[in-house]
C-alpha positions in Angstrom: 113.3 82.6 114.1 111.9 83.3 117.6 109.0 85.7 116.9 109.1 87.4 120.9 107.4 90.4 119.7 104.0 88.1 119.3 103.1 88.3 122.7 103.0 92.6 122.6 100.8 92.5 119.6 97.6 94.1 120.3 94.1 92.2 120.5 92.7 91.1 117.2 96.2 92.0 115.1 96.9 88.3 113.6 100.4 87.0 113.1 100.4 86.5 109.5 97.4 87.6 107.3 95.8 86.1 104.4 95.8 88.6 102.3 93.1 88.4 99.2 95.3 88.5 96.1 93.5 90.7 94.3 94.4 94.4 91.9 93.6 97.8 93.8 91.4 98.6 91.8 88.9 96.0 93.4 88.8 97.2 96.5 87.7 100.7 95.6 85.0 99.4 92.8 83.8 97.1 95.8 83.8 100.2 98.3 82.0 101.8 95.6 79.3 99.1 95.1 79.2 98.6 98.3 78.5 102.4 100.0 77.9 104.0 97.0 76.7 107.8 98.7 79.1 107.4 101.2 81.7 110.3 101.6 85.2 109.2 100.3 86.5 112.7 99.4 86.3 115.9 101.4 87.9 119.0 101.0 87.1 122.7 101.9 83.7 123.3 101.8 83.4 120.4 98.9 83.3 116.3 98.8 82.5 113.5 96.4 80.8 110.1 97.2 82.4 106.6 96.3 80.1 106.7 93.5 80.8 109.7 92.2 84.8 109.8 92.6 84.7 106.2 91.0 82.9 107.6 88.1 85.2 110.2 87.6 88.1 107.8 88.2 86.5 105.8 85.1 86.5 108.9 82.9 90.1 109.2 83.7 91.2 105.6 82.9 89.2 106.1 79.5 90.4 109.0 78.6 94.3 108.0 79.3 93.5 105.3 76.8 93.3 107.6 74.0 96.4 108.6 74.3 97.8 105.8 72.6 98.0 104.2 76.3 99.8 100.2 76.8 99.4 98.7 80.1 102.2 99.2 82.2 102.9 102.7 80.7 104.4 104.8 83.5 102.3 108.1 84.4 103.8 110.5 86.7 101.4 112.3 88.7 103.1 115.7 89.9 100.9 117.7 92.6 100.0 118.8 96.4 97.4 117.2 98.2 94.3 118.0 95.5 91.8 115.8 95.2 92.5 115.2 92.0 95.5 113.2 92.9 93.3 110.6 94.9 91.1 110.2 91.7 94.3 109.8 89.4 95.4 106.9 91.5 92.0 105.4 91.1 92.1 105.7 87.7 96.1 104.1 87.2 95.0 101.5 88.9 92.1 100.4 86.9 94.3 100.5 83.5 97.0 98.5 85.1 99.4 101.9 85.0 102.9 102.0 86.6 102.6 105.4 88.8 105.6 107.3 88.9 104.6 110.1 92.6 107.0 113.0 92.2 107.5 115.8 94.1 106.7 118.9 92.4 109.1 120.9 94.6 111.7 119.0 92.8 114.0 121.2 90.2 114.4 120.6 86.7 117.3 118.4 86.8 115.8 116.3 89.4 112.4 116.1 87.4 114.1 115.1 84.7 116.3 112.4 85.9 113.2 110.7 87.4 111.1 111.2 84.3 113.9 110.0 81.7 114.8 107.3 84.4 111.1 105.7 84.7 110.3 106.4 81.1 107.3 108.6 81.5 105.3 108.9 78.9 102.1 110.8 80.4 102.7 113.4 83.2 99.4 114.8 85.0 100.6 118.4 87.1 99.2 120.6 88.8 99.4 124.6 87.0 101.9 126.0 89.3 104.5 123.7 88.6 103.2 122.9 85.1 106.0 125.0 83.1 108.8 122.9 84.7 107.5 119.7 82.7 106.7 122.2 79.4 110.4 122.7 79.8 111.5 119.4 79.9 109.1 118.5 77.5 110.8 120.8 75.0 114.4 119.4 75.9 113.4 116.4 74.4 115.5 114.6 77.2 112.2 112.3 78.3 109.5 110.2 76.7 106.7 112.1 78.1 104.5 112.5 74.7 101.1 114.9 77.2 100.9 116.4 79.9 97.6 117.3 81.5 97.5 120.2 83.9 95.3 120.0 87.5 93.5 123.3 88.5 95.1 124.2 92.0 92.7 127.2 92.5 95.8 129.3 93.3 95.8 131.9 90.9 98.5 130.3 88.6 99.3 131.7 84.9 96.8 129.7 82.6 98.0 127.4 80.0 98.3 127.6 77.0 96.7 123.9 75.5 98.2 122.4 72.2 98.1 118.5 70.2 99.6 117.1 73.3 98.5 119.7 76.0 95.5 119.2 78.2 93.4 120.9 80.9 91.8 118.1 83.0 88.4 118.9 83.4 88.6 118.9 79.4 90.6 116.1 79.0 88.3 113.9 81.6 85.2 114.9 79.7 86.5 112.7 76.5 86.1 109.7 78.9 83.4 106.8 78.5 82.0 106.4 82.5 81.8 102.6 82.0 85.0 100.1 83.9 88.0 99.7 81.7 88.5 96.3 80.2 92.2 95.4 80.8 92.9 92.8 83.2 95.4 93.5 86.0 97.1 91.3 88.0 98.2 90.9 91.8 102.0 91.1 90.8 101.5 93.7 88.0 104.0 96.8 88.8 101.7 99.4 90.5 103.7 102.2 91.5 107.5 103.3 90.8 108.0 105.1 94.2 111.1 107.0 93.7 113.9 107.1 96.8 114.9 111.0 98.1 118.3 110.6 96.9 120.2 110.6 100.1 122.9 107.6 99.2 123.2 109.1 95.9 120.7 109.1 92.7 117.5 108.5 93.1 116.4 105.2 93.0 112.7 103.8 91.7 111.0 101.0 94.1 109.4 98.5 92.3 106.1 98.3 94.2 103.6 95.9 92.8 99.7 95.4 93.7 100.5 92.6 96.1 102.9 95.0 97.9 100.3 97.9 98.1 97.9 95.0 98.9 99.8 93.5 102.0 100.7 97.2 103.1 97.1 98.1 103.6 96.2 95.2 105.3 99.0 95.3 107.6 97.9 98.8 108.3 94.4 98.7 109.0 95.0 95.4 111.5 97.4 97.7 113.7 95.1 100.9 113.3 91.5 99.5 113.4 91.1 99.2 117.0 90.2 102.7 118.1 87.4 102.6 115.9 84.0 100.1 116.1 84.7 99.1 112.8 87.7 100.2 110.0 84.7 101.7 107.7 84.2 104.6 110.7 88.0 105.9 110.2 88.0 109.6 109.1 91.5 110.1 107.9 93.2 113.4 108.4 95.5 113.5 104.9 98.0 115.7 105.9 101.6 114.3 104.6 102.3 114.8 100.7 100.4 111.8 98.9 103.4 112.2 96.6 105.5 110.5 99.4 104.9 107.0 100.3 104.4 107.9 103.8 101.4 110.1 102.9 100.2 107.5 100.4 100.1 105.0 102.5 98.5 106.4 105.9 95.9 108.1 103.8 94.9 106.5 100.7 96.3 103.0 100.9 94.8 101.8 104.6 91.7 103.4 103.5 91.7 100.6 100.2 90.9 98.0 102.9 88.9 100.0 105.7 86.9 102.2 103.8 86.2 105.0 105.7 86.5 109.1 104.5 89.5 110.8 103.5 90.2 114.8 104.3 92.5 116.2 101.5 94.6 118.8 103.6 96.4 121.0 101.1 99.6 122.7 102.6 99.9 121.1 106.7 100.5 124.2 108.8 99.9 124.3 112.1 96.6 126.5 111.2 95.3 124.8 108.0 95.4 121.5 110.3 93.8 122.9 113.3 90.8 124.3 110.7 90.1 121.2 109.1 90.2 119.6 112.5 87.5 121.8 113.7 85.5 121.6 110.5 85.5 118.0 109.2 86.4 116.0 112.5 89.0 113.6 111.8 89.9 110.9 113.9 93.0 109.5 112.8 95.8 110.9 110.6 99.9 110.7 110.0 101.8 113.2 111.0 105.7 114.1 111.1 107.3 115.4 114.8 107.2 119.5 113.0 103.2 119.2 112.9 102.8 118.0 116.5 104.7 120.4 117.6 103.0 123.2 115.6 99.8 121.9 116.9 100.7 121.4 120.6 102.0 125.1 120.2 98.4 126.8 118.5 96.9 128.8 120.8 93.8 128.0 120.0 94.3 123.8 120.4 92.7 124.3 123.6 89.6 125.3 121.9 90.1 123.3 119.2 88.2 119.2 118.5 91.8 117.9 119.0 89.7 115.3 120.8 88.2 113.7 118.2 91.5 112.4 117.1 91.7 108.9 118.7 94.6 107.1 116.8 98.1 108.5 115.6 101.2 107.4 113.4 104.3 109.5 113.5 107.3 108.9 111.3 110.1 110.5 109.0 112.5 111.6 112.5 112.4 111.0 116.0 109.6 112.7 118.4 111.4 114.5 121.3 108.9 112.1 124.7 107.9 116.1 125.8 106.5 117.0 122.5 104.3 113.1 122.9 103.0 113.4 125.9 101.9 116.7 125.6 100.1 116.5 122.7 98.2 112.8 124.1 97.3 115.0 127.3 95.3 117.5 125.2 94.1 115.2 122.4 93.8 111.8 124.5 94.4 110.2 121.1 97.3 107.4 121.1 100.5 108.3 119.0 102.5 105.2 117.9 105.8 105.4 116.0 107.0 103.7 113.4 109.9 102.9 111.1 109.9 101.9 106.6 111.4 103.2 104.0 110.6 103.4 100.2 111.6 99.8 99.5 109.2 98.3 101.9 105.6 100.2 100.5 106.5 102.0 103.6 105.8 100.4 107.4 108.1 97.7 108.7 107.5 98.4 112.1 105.5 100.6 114.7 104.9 100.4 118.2 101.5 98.7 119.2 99.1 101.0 120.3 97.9 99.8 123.8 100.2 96.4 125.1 103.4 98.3 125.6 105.3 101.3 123.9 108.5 102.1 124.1 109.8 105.4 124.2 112.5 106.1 121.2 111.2 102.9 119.7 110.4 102.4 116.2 108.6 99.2 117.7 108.2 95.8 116.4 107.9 94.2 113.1 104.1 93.7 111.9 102.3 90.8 111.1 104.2 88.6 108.3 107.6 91.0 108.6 111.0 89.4 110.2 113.7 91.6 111.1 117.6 90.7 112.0 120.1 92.8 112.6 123.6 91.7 111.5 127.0 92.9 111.3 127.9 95.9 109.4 130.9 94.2 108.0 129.8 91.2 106.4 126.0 91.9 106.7 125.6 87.9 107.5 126.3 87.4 111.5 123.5 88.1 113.5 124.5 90.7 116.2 123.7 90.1 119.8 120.6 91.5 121.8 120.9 95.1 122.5 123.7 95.4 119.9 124.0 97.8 117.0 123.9 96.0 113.4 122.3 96.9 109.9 118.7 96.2 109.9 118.1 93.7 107.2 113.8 92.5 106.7 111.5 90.1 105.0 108.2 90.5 104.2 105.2 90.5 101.4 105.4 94.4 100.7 108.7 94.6 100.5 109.7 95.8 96.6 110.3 93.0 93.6 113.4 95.7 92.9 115.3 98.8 92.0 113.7 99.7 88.2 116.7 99.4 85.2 119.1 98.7 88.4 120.3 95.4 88.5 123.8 96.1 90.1 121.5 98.4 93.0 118.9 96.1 93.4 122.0 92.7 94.1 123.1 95.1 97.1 119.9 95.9 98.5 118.1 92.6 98.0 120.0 89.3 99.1 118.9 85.6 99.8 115.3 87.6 100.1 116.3 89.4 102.6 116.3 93.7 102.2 119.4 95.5 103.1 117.9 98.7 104.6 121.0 101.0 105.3 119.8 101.5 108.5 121.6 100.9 111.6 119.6 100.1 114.7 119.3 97.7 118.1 116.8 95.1 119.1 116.3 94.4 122.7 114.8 91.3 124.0 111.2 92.0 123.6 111.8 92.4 119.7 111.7 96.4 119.8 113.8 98.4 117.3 115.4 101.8 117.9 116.9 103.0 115.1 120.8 104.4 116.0 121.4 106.0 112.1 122.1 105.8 108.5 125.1 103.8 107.8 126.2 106.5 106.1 125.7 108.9 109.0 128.1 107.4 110.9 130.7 109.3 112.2 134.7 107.7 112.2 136.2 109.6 114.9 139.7 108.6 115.9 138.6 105.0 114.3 135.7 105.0 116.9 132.2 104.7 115.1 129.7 107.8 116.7 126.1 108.1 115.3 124.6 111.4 114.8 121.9 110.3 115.6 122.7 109.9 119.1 123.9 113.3 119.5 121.0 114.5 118.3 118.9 113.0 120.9 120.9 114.6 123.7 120.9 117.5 121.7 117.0 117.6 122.3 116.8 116.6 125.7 118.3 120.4 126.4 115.4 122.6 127.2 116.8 125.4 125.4 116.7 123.5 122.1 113.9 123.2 120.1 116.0 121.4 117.0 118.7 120.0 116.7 121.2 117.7 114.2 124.4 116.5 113.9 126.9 115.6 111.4 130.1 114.3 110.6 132.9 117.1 109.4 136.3 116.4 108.3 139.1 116.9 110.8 143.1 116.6 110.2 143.6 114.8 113.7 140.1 112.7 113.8 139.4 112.0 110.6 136.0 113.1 111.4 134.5 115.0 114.4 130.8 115.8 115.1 129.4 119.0 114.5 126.2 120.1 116.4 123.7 122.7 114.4 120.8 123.9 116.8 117.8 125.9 116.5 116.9 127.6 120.0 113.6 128.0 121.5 112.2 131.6 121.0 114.0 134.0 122.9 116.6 131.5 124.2 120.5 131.9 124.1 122.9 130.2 124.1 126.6 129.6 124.3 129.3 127.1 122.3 130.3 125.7 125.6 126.8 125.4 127.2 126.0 123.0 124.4 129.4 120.9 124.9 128.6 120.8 128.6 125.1 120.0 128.4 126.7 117.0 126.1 129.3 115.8 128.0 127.2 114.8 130.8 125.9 111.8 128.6 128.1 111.4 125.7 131.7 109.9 125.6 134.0 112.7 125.2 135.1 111.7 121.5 131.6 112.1 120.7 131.4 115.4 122.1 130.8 118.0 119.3 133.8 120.1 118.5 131.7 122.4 116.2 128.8 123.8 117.1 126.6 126.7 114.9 123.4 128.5 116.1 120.9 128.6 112.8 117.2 129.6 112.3 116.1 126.7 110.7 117.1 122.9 110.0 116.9 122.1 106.0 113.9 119.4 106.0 112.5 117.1 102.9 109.2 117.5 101.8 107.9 114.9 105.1 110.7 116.3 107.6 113.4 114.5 107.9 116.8 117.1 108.4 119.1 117.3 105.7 122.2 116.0 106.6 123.3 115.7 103.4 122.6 119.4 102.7 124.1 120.6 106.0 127.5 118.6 105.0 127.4 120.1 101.5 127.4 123.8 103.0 130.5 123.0 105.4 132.6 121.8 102.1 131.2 124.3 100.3 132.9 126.8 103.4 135.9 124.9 103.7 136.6 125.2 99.8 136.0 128.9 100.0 
C-alpha cells in the first residue's frame, strides 16, 4: 500500500510505534512512582496527587475483591464526569476488570439491555441515577449481584444501604492500600465500550489493553508537540468519560504523557469558560456545540482562552467560520478527526501544523491503513477522490463485537474493519467523510448523502444548525428533508432555504421538505439524531 500521507506527518510523529506491551495499570503505578506529589486530579476548588488517587485506586481494587470478584468480571461504571470515575478506571484496571462505560442518561430498557447483554455483575453509579439500577436490580433481568452509589454533591435523595448496597466512601474504606496481586495481561479484555445504537441494538467493542495501549500512544505522538514535553499537558476533560471520545482525549493520552487532568462536570459554555479561567488548561476535546458556545461567551474576550494551545474536535462536522474564529481569539490549533467505537476511538485526524484540510477528517495515524472500497461488494478499491465504505487496519482496532459472532463476521473481514462509513480519499491520503451508509438517501435510484446537504445547509448565514434526512416519497422513493435551527432573531422562508440550495446542489438533491425547529436532537457527545428526527416523521405520517 502507498503510504502518501507520510510525508504530511508532523515532526517527531513516527510511522509505526513500538508500543511497550504492557497492562494499563503500569503506566499509572509508574506515573505514580515516578511524580508521586504531582497533581493528576483537579476539580472545583479540590485535587489529588498521583500518590494519593493511586492509593485510593488500590482501596477500590481491594475492596471489589470482596465481593466475590473473578478476573474478567464486567463492572459498569455509570456517572458524569466525577472524579470518582477516573479513580474507578484505575482501580478496573489493576484487577484485570472488563469495564462496561454507560451512559446514565440512558432509560431503563436501554440500561438494561446493556447490563443483561455484558453480564454485569458490579455496577458503581452515581446517586441521581442510582434508583434506575435499584430497579433493574429488582427485575431480576441482569446479573448485577451490588451496586455502589458515587456522591455527586447534587442534592440527590440518599440511599438507603442493604447486604448488597454500598455508599463508596464506605465501601472504599474496607480496602487494603497495598497493589493487587492478579496478573493482567496486554490482550486481557479491558473495556466493553458499548456502540450508540444507531444501526440497531447496541453493540459491545471488545477493547483489550493493547488497544487502549496503542490508542494512547498514537495520541500523545500527534498531540505532544505544543507542549516542551507530554508530562506539561493540562487536559481540559470536558466530553462524557462515559464515551470513548471523552475517555480517550482525557484519561487514556494522559496514561502515556502524564500530565494533570481537570474533571469538568456538565460542559456549558459557562462551566468551561470558569474552569478555564481557574485551572488553566492547555489542551482539551471538544464537540462543534462547545466551540461555538465558547466563541459566543461574552466574556471569552476576558477570558485565558489563550492558554489553550492544542485542540481535537470530533463527533460532527465544524462549520470553517465557527474554526477560525475561535483559533483567532484562542491562537490554540484545532485539528479534526474521525473513529468510532470499534477502533478505541481515533483512526484519523488532521496534523496539526504540515497541512490541514478544511472538511477533513485528515489522515490515518501512525500504524493505521485506510481503503475505501465499493459499497457493493466491499472488496474493489474505489478510485482517488471517489466515494466508497471506509474499511481500516490497525493495532487498536477491537478483537470483536461481545456474544456477537454473526455482527462481529460483517464488521471484521480478512482483518480489515468495516466502518459503515462512507467517505473519499484524495491524493494526499486525506479523508472526508460523505455519511453513514445508512444515511444515504435513494432518490429516483440516484444515491444523495445528507450529509452533503447539511454542509450547504450551514454555509447559509442565517443558519446556525442544520440536518438532513431521508423521508419516504410515492414518486422518489425517498426525498431529502431539511430541519434548520435559525440564528437568533433570523427568519426564514421554505423557498429561501431551497434557493439558497439549489445554487450548489443537483436538483434531485434539493430538499422538498423543509421544517423550522428550536433545537436539533443530539447524543450525549453531539452528534444529531437522525435516527430520532426519522422516527418523528413516521410517527406523523402514521398519525
Amino acid at each position: 500500500m502507498d503510504r502518501v500521507w507520510y510525508k504530511f506527518y508532523d515532526k517527531g510523529v513516527p510511522h509505526s510505534i513500538d508500543y511497550p506491551g504492557k497492562p494499563m495499570k503500569d503506566y499509572f503505578n509508574e506515573w505514580a512512582d515516578k511524580n508521586p506529589t504531582k497533581p493528576y486530579l483537579i476539580w472545583d476548588d479540590q485535587q489529588l496527587t498521583y500518590a494519593e488517587a493511586n492509593k485510593l485506586a488500590r482501596k477500590t481494587a481491594n475492596a471489589i475483591l470482596t465481593l466475590n470478584y473473578q478476573k474478567g468480571d464486567r463492572i459498569a461504571l455509570m456517572s458524569t464526569n466525577l472524579p470518582e470515575y477516573v479513580i474507578l478506571l484505575q482501580a478496573c484496571y489493576k484487577i484485570g476488570a472488563a469495564i462496561v462505560p454507560t451512559n446514565p442518561m440512558y432509560t431503563i430498557p436501554e440500561l438494561t439491555h446493556q447490563f443483561s447483554d455484558s453480564e454485569t455483575t458490579i455496577v458503581f453509579v452515581e446517586d441521581r441515577f442510582a434508583s434506575k439500577v435499584t430497579e433493574i436490580m429488582k427485575s431480576g433481568n441482569t446479573l448485577i449481584k451490588n451496586m455502589i452509589v458515587l456522591n455527586s454533591h447534587t442534592g440527590a435523595p440518599s440511599i438507603d444501604t442493604a447486604e448488597n448496597v454500598f455508599m463508596f466512601e464506605d465501601f472504599v474504606s474496607r480496602g487494603a492500600e497495598e497493589e493487587p496481586n492478579i496478573p493482567v495481561a496486554s490482550e486481557d479484555l479491558a473495556m466493553l465500550q458499548y456502540t450508540g445504537g444507531t444501526t440497531g441494538v447496541s453493540k459491545g467493542c471488545m477493547l483489550s489493553n493493547a488497544n487502549l495501549e496503542a490508542m494512547a500512544w498514537q495520541d500523545m505522538y500527534w498531540f505532544h508537540a505544543p507542549y516542551e514535553k507530554p508530562e506539561d499537558m493540562r487536559i481540559m476533560a470536558a466530553m462524557p468519560l462515559y464515551h470513548i471520545y471523552g475517555f480517550n482525549t482525557s484519561v487514556n493520552i494522559n496514561m502515556v504523557a502524564g500530565g494533570n487532568i481537570i474533571v469538568v462536570n456538565g460542559p456549558t459554555p459557562d462551566n468551561l469558560l470558569h474552569n478555564i479561567n481557574k485551572h488553566e488548561p492547555n489542551y482539551f476535546a471538544a464537540v462543534p456545540a462547545m466551540i461555538y458556545g465558547l466563541n459566543n461567551h461574552p466574556e471569552i474576550g476576558n477570558s485565558k482562552i489563550k492558554l489553550i494551545k492544542a485542540m481535537i474536535c470530533g463527533s460532527s462536522p465544524l462549520a470553517v467560520e465557527g474554526l477560525n474564529q475561535f483559533e483567532r481569539l484562542s491562537g490554540a490549533i484545532i485539528t479534526e478527526g474521525y473513529g468510532l467505537s470499534e477502533t478505541s476511538n481515533v483512526l484519523t485526524c488532521n496534523p496539526m501544523y504540515t497541512k490541514r484540510k478544511v472538511g477533513s477528517v485528515g489522515i490515518p495515524w501512525p500504524d493505521v491503513d485506510i481503503r475505501i472500497v465499493d459499497l457493493e461488494t466491499g472488496t474493489k478499491d474505489m478510485p482517488t477522490g471517489e466515494p466508497g465504505e471506509l474499511i481500516a487496519k490497525g493495532p487498536q482496532i477491537m478483537k470483536s463485537y461481545w456474544k456477537n459472532p454473526e455482527e462481529t463476521a460483517i464488521a471484521l473481514r480478512d482483518g480489515w474493519l468495516y466502518t459503515g462509513d462512507i467517505a473519499t480519499m484524495d491524493e494526499d491520503g486525506y479523508i472526508t467523510i460523505v455519511d453513514r451508509k445508512k444515511d444515504m438517501i435513494l432518490c429516483s435510484g440516484f444515491n444523495v448523502f445528507c450529509r452533503e446537504i447539511d454542509e450547504v445547509l450551514y454555509a447559509h448565514p442565517k443558519v446556525l444548525d442544520a440536518c438532513a434526512i431521508g423521508i419516504p416519497d410515492p414518486k422518489r422513493g425517498e426525498t431529502p428533508k431539511a430541519f434548520i435551527v435559525l440564528k437568533p432573531g433570523e427568519t426564514m422562508t421554505e423557498d429561501e432555504v431551497k434557493e439558497h440550495c439549489r445554487k450548489s446542489l443537483a436538483p434531485y438533491k434539493v430538499p422538498t421538505h423543509v421544517e423550522f425547529i428550536d433545537e436539533l436532537p443530539r447524543t450525549s457527545v453531539g452528534k444529531p439524531m437522525r435516527n430520532a428526527l426519522r422516527q418523528r416523521e413516521l410517527a406523523k405520517q402514521q398519525s
